[in-house]
C-alpha positions in Angstrom: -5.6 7.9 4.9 -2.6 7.9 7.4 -2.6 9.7 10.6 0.1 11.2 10.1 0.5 15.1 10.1 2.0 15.3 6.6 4.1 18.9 7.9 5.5 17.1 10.9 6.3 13.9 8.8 8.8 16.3 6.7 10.2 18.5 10.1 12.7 16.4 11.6 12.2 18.6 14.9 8.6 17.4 15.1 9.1 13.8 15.2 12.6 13.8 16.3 13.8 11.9 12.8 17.1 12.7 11.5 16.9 14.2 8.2 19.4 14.8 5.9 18.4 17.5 3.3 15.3 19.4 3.1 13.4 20.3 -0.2 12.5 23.6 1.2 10.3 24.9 -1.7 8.1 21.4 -1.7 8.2 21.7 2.0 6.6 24.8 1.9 3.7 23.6 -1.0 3.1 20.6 1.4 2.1 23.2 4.3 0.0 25.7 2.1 -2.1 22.2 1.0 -2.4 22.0 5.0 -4.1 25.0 4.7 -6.4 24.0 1.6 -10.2 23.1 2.0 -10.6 19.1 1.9 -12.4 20.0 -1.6 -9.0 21.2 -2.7 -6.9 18.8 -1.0 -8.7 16.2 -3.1 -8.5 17.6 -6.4 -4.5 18.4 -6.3 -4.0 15.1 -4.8 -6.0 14.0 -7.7 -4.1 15.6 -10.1 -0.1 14.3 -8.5 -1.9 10.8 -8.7 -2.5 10.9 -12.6 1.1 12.6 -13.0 2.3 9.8 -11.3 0.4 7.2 -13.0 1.3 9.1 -16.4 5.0 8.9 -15.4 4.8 4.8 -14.3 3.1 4.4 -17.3 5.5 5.8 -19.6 7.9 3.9 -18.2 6.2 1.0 -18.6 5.5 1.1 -21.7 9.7 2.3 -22.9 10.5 -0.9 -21.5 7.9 -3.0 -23.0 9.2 -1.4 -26.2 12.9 -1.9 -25.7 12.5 -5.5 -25.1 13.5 -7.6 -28.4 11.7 -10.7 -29.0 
């Protein structure tokens, strides 16, 4: 893991990084995990892992598909 605070990492006034625009309502999901036991840290970041790894390989998979031999 980083060790990075992942709340500060998004608030510009914590770590004095410029930032343009602010996802507010994924800013505020990041700091309710914050407040989540390590069990439940795990398991959602589980779960965004496979819904990333579902999207990449979707995508994958389109593009093998669209490629004519």
């Amino acid at each position: 893991m980083l060790d990075i605070n992942v709340v500060e990492f998004f608030e510009a006034k914590n770590n004095d990084t410029e930032v343009h625009t602010v996802n507010e309502p994924l800013l505020q999901k990041v700091r309710l995990l914050k407040e989540q036991g390590e069990v439940q840290k795990n398991s959602i970041c589980n779960m965004i892992d496979t819904a990333i790894a579902n999207k990449r390989l979707k995508e994958a998979l389109s593009n093998a598909m669209s490629i004519t031999i």
